[in-house]
Residue frames relative to the residue before (quaternion, step in Angstrom):
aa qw qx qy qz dx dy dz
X 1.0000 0.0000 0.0000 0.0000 0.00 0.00 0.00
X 0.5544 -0.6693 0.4698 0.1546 3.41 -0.84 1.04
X 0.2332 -0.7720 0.5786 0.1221 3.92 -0.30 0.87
X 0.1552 -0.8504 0.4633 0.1953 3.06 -1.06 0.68
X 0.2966 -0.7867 0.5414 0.0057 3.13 -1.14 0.59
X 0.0335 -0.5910 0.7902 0.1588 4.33 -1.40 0.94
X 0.4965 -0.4356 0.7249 0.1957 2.87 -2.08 0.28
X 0.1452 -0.8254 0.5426 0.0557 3.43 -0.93 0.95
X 0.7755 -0.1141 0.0548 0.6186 3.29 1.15 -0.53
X 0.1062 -0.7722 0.6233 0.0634 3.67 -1.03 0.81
X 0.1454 -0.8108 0.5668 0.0101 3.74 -0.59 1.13
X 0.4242 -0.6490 0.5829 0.2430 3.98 -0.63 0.47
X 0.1062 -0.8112 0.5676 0.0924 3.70 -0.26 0.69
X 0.7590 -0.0694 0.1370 0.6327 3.35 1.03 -1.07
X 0.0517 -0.6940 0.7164 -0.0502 4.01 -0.97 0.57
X 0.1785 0.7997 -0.5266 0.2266 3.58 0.85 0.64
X 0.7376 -0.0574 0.0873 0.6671 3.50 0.23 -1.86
X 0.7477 0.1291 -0.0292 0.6507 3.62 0.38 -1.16
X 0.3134 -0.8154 0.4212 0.2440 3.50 -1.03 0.34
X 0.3360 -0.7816 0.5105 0.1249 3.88 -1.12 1.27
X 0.2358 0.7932 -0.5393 -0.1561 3.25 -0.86 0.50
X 0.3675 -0.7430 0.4980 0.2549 3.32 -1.36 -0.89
X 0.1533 -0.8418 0.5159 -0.0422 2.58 -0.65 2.02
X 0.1753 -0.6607 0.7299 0.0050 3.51 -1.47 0.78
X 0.1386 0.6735 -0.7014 0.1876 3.09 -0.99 1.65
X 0.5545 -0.5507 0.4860 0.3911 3.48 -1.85 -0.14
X 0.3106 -0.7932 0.5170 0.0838 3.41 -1.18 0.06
X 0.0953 0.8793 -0.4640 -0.0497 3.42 0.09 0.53
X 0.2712 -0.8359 0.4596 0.1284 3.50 -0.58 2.20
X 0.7404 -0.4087 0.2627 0.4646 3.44 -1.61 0.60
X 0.8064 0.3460 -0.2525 0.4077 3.80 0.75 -0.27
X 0.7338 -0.4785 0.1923 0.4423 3.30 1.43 1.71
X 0.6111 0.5443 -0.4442 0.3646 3.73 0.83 -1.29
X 0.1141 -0.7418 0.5808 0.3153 3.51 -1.20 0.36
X 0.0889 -0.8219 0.5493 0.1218 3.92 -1.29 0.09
X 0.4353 -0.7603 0.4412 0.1946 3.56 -0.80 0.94
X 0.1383 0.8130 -0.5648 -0.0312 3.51 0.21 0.68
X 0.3249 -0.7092 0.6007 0.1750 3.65 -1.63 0.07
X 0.0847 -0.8440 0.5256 -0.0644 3.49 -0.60 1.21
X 0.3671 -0.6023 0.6793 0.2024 3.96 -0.96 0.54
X 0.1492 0.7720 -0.6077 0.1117 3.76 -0.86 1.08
X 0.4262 -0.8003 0.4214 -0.0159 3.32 -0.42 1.71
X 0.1197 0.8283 -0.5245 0.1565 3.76 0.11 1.26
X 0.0810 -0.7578 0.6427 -0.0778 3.12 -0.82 2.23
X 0.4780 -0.7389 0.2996 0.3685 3.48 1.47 -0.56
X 0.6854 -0.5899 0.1776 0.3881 3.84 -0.41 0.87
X 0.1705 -0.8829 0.4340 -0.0551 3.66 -0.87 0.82
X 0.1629 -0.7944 0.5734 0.1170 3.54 -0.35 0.05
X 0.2420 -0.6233 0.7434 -0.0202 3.19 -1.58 1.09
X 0.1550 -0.6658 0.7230 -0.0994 3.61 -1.43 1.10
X 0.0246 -0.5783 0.8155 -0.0018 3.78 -1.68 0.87
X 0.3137 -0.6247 0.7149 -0.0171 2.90 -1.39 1.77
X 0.1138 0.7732 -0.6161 0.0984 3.37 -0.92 0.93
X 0.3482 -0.7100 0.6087 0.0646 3.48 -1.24 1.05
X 0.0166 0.7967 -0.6032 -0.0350 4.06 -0.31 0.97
X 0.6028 0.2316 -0.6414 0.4142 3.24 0.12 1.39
X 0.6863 0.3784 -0.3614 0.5052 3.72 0.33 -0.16
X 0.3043 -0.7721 0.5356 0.1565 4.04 1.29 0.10
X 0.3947 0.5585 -0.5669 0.4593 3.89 1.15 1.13
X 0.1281 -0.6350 0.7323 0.2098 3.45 -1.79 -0.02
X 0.4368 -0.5644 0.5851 0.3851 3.42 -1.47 0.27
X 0.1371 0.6402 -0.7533 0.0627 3.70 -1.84 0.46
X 0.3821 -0.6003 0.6976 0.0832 3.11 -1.70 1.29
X 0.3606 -0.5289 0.7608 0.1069 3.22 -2.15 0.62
X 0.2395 0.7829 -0.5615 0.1204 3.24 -1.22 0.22
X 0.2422 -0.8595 0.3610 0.2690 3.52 -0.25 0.37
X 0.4373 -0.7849 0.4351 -0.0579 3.23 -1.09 0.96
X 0.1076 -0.8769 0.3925 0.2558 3.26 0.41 1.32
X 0.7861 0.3680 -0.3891 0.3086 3.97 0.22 -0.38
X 0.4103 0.5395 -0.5889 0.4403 3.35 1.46 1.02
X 0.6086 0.5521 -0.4305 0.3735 3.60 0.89 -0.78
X 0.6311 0.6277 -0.2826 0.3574 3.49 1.30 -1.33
X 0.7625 0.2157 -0.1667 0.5868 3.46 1.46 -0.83
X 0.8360 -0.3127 0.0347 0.4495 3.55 -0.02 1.79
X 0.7235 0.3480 -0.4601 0.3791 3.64 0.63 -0.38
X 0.7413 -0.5036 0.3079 0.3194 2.82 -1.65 1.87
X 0.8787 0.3033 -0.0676 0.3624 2.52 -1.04 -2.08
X 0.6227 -0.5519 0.4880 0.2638 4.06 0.59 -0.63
X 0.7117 0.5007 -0.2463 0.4268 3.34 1.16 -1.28
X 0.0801 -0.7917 0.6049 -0.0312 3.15 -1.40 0.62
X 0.3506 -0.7401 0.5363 0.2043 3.47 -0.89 1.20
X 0.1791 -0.8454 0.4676 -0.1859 3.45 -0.89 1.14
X 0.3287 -0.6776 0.6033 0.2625 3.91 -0.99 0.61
X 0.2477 -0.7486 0.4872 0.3755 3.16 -0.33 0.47
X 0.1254 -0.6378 0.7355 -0.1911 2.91 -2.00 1.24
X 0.1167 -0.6810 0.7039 -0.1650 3.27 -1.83 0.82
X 0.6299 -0.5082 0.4536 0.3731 3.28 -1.67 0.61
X 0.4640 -0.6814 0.4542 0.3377 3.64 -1.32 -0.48
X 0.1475 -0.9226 0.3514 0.0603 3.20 1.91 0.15
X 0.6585 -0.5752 0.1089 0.4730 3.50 1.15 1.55
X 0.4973 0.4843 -0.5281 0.4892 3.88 1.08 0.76
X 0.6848 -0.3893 0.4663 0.4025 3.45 -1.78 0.88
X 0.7513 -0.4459 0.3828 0.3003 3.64 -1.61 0.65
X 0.7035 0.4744 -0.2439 0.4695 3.29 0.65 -1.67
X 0.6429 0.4458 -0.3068 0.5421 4.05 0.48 -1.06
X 0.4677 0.5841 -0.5340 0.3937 3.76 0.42 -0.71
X 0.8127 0.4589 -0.1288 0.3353 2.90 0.00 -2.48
X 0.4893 0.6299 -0.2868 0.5305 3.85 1.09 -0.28
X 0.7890 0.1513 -0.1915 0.5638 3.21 0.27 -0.62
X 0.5394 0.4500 -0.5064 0.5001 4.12 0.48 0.31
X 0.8780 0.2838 -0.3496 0.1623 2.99 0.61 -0.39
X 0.3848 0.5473 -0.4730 0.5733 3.45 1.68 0.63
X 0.6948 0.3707 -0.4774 0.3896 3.41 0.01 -0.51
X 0.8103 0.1601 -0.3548 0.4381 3.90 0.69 -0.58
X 0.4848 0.6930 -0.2541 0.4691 3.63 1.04 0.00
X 0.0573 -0.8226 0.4838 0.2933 3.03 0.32 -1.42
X 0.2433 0.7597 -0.4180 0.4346 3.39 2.21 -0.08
X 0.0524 0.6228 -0.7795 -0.0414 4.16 -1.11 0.69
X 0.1612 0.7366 -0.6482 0.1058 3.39 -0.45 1.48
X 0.7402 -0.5733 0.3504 0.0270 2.89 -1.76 0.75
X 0.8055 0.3143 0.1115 0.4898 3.07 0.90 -2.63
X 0.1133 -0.8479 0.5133 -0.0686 3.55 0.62 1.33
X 0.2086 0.7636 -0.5868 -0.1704 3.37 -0.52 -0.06
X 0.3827 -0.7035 0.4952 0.3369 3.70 -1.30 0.41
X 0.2491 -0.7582 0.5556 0.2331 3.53 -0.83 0.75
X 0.8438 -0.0220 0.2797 0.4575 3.54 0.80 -1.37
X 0.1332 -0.7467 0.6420 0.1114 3.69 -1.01 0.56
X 0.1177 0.7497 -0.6442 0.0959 3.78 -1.38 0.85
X 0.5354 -0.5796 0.5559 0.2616 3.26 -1.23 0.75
X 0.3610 -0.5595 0.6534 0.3601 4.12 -0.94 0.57
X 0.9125 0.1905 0.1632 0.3232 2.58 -0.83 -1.97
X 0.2035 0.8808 -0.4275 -0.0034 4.23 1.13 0.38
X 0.4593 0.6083 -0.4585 0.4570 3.70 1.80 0.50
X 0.7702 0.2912 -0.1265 0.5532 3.85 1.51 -0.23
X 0.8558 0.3827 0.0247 0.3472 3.26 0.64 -1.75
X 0.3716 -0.7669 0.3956 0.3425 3.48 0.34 1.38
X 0.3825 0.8169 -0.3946 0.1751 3.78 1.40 -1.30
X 0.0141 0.7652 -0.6391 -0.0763 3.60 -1.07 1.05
X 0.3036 -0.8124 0.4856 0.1096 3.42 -0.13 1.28
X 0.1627 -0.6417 0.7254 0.1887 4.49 -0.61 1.08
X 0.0718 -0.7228 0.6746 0.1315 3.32 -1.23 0.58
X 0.4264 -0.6961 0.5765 0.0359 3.98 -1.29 1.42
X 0.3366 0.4871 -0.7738 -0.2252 2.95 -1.57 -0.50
X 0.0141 0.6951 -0.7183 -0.0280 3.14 -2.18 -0.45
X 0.5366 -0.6947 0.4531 0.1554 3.10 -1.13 1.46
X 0.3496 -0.7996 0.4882 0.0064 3.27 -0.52 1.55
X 0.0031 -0.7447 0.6460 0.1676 4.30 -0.63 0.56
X 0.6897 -0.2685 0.5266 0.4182 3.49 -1.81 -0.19
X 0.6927 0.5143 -0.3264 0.3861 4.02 0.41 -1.40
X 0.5038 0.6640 -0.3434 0.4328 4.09 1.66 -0.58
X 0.6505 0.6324 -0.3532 0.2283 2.80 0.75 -1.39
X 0.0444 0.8164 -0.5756 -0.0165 4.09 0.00 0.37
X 0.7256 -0.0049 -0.0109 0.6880 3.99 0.40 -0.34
X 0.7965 -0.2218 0.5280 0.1940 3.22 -2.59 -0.38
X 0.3198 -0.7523 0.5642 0.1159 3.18 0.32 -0.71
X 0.5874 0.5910 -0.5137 0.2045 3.54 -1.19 -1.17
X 0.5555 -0.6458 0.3792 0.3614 4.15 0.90 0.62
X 0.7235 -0.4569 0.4657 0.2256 3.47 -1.77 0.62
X 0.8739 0.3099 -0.0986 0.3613 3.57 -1.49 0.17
X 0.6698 -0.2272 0.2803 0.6490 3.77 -0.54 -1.54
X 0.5032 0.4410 -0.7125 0.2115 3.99 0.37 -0.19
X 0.2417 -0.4111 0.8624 0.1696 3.25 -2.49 0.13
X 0.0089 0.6511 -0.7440 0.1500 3.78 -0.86 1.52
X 0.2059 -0.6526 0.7290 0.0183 3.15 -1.06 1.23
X 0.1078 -0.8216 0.5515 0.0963 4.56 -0.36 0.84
X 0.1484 -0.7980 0.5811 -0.0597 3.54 -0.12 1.71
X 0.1081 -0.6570 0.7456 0.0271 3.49 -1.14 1.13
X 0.1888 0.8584 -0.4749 0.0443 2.97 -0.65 0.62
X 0.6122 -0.3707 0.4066 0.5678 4.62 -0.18 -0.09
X 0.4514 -0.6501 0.5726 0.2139 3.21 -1.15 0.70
X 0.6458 0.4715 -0.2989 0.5209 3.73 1.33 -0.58
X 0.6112 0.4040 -0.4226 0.5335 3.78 1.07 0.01
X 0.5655 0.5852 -0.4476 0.3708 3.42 0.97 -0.38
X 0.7951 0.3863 -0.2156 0.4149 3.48 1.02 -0.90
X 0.5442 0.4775 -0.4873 0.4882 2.92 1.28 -0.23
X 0.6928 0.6174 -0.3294 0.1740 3.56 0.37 -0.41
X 0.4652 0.6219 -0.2304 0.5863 3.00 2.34 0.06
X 0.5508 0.5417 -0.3398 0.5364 3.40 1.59 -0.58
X 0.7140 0.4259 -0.2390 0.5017 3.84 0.71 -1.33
X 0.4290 -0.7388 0.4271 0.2961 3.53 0.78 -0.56
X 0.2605 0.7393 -0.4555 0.4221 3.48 1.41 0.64
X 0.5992 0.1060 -0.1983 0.7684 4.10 1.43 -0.49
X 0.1557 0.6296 -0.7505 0.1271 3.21 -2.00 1.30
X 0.3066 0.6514 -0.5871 0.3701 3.33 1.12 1.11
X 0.5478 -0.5961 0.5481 0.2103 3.51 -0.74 1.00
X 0.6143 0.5057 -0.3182 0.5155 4.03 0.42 -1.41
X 0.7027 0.4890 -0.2497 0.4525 3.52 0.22 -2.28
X 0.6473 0.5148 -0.3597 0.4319 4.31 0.35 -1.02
X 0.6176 0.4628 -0.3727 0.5152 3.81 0.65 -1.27
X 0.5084 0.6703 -0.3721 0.3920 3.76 0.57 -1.23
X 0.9279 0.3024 -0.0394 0.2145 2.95 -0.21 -1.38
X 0.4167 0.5849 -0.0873 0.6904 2.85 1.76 -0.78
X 0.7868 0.3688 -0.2421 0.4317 3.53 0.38 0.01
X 0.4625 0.6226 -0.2241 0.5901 2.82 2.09 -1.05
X 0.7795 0.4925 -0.2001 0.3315 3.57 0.81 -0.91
X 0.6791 0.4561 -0.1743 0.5481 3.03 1.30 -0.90
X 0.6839 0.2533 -0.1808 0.6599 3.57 1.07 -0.08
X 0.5609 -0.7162 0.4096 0.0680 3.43 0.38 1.42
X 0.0562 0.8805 -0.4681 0.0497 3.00 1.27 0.56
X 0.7956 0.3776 -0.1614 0.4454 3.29 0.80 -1.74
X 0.5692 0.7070 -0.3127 0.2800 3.57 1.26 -1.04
């Protein structure tokens, strides 16, 4: 059964890059009582995340890149191994995910498929995340890659079994890049 909820007030916190606010609304729990709580809710807008993978050479593509609120929470260096992904910047998921991935990839593929959609972060971050994959050739390959503007993309081919093992060693702790792969596994993706 569906709870209901008014909005009582919505405040701008920030409108900097993405925009924060705070919202205070009512709540009605499963036992009728209502309560007014106030929450902080982080809108960057919806995105998609894609694992290129190659099943005769059993490699996937993955980008590096550094990351400042991993650096902020303990990881040294910043960097962070990653599927590549991107916002949806008002194109349909599937066209998004096309164009993130030439620009960090350099890969112009074609055969997208959608596997799945999930919220990251749904205790803050309005963000609905489409998640791809798609089988990647040598003939894709049109440019370098490394992304547009300020990104610094580092494009890692690399064994699909180092990929997972790297989730064991902790060398991958992207959340997006884990679902990826893990999915890749369990659906024989590479096999």
């Amino acid at each position: 059964m569906a709870r209901e909820v008014r909005i009582q007030k919505e405040e701008v916190l920030s409108d900097s890059w993405y925009t924060l606010r705070k919202i205070t609304f009512d709540y009605k729990k499963k036992d009728g009582t209502w309560h007014t709580i106030s929450r902080e809710a982080y809108d960057r807008g919806n995105g998609a995340a894609i694992l290129l993978y190659n099943r005769k050479k059993k490699s996937v593509i993955l980008t590096r890149q550094f990351r400042l609120p991993t650096y902020i929470n303990g990881n040294a260096d910043g960097m962070l191994i990653e599927a590549c992904a991107g916002l949806l910047d008002k194109d349909q998921p599937e066209e998004a995910i096309r164009r993130e991935t030439k620009e960090e990839t350099g890969y112009q593929i074609q055969d997208v498929h959608k596997i799945f959609e999930a919220y990251m972060s749904p205790g803050s971050v309005t963000e609905m995340l489409y998640f791809f994959a798609a089988e990647y050739t040598a003939r894709e390959k049109v440019d370098e890659g490394g992304g547009i503007e300020n990104e610094d993309i580092d494009v890692l081919e690399m064994p699909f079994d180092k990929a997972i093992a790297m989730i064991q060693s902790g060398e991958i702790k992207d959340g997006k890049t884990i679902m990826l792969l893990y999915h890749a596994l369990i659906h024989r993706l590479l096999s």
